[in-house]
FITIVEX-668359 format. One record per atom (N, C-alpha, C, CB): x, y, z. Coordinates in pm, whole numbers, plus 32768, in hexadecimal, padded with zeros to 4 digits. Last residue first. Glycine has a CB too. Layout:
XYZ/...
END
This chain:
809C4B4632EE/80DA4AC83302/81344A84330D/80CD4A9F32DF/80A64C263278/80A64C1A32E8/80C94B92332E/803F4C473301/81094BD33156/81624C1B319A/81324C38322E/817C4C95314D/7FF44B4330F9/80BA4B09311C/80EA4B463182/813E4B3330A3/7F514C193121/7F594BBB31A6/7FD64B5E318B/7EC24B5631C0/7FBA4CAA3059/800B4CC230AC/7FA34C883136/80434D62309D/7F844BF62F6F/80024C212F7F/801F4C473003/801C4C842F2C/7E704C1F2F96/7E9D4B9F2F9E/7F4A4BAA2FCF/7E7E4B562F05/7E284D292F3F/7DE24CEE2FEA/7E5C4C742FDA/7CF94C9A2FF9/7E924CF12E3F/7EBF4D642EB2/7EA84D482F11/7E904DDD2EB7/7DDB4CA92DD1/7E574C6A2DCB/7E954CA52E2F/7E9E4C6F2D50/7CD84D222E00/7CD34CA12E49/7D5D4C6B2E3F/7C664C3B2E0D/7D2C4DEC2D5C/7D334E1D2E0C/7D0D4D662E44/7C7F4EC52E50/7CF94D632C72/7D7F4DC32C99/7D784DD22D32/7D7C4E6B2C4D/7BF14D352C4B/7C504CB42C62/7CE44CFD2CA4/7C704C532BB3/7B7B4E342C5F/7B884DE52CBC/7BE34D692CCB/7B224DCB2CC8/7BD84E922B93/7BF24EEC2BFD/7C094E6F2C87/7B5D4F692C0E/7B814DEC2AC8/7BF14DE72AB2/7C204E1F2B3B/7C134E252A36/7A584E2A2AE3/7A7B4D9D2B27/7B244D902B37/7A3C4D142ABE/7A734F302A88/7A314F182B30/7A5D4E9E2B52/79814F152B48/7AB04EF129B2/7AF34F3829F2/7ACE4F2B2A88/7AE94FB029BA/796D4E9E2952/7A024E42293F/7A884E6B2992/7A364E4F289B/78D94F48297E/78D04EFE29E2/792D4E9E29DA/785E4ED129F3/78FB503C28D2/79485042298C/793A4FC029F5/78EB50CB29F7/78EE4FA527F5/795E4FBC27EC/79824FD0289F/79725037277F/77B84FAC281D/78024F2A27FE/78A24F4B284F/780D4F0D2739/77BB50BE2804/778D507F2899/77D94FE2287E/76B8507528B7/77E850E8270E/781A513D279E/783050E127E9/77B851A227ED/7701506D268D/77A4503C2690/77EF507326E9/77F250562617/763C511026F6/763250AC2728/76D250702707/75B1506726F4/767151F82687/766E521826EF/76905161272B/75DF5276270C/766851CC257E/76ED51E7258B/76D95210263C/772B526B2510/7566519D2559/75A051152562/762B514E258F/759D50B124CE/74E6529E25C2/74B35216261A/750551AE25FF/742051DE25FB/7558534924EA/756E535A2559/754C52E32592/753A53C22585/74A452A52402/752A529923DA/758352DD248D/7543530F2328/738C52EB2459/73C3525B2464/74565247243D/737051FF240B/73BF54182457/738353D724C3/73E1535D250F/72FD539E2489/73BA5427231F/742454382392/743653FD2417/742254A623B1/72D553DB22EB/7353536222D8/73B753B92313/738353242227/72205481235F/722553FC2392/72A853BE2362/71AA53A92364/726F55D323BD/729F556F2355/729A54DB2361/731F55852340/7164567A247A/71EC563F2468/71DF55B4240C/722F561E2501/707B56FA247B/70CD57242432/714B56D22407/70E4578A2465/701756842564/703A56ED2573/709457242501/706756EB25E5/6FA855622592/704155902577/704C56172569/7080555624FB/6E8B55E42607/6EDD55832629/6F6D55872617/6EB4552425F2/6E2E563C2520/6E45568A2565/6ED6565825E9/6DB556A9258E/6E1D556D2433/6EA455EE2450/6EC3561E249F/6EAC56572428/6D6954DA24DC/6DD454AB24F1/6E5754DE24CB/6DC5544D24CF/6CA255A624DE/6CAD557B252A/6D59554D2574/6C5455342506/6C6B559323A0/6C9A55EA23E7/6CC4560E2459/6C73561723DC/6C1854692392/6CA454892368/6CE7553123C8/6C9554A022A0/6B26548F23FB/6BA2545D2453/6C59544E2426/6B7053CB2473/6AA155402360/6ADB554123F2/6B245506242F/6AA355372438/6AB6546C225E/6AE055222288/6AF9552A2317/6A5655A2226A/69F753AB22E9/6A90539C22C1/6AFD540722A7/6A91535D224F/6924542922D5/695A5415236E/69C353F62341/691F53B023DA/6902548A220F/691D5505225E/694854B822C7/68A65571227E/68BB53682182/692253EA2140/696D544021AA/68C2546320E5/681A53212228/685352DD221C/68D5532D221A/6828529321C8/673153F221AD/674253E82245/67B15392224A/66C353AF229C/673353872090/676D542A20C7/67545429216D/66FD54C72076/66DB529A208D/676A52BB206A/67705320207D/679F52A71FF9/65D152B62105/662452762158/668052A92131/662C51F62161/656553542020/654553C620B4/65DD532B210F/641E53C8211F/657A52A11F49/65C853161F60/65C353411FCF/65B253741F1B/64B751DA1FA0/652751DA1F92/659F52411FA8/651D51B91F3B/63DB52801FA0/641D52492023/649252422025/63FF51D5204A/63D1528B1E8B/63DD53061EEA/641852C91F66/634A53561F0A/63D151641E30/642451E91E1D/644352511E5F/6403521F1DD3/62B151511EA1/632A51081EF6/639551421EBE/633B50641EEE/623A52031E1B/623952341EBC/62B651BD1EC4/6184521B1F35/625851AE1D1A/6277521C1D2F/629252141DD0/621152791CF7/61F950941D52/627C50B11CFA/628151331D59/627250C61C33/60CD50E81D7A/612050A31DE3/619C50821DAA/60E150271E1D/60CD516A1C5E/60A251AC1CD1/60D051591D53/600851C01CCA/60C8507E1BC3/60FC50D31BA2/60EC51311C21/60D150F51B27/5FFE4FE41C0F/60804FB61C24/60C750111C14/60AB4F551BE0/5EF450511BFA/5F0F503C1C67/5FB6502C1C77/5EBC4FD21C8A/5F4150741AB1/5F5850ED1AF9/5F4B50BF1B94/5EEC51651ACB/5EFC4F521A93/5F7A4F9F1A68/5FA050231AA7/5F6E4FBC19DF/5DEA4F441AF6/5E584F171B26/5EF74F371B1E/5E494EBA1B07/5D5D50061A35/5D76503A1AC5/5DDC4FDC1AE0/5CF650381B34/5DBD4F721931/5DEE500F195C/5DDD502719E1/5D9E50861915/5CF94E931980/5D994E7B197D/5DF94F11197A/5DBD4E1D18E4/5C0F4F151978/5C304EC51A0D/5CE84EB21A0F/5BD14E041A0F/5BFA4F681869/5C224FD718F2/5C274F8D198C/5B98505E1902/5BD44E9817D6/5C864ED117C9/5C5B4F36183F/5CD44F32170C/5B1A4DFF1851/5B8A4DC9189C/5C004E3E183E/5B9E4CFA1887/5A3A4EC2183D/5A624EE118B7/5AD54E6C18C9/59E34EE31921/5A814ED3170B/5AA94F3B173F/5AA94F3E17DF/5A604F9A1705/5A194DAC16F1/5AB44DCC16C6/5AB24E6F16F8/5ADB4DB31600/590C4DC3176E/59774D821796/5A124D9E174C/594B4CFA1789/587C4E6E167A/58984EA71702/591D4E5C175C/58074E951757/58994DFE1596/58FC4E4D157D/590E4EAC1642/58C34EBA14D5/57894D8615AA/582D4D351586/588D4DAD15B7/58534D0914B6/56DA4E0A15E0/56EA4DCF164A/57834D871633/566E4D741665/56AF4E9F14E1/56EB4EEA154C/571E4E9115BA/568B4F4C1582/
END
């Protein structure tokens, strides 16, 4: 009997160990999950957040309005300089003519 006691308390020392591991697996699993679903919903929220934000509206529209807005502006500030070199020819012309 005394032989056969040591091989049953080392295969149940190595079953409890196996099942210790098996059981701190599980809970760090669980953790696991309880983080990726708090993670999940906050990323939900802030997406929802950030529809709320655009309100529905068409981002590549958006950005296709913002660049044809900005060539606008290119275009009034080339004209603006053309305006001005024009009235600076003008100022010039007629201190001749006061002169």
């Amino acid at each position: 009997m005394s032989e056969t006691t040591p091989v049953v308390t080392t295969d149940l020392d190595r079953l409890a160990d196996r099942v210790e591991k098996a059981a701190a697996l599980v809970q760090q699993l669980r953790e696991d999950r309880a983080r990726l679903e708090r993670e999940r919903d906050d990323l939900a929220r802030k997406l929802r957040d950030t529809e709320q934000k655009l309100q529905g509206q068409d981002v590549a529209g958006l950005m296709g309005e913002l660049t044809a807005l900005k060539r606008e502006q290119r275009e009034w500030a080339g004209e603006r300089r053309e305006i001005a070199s024009r009235v600076e020819t003008l100022v010039k012309k007629l201190e001749r003519l006061e002169g």
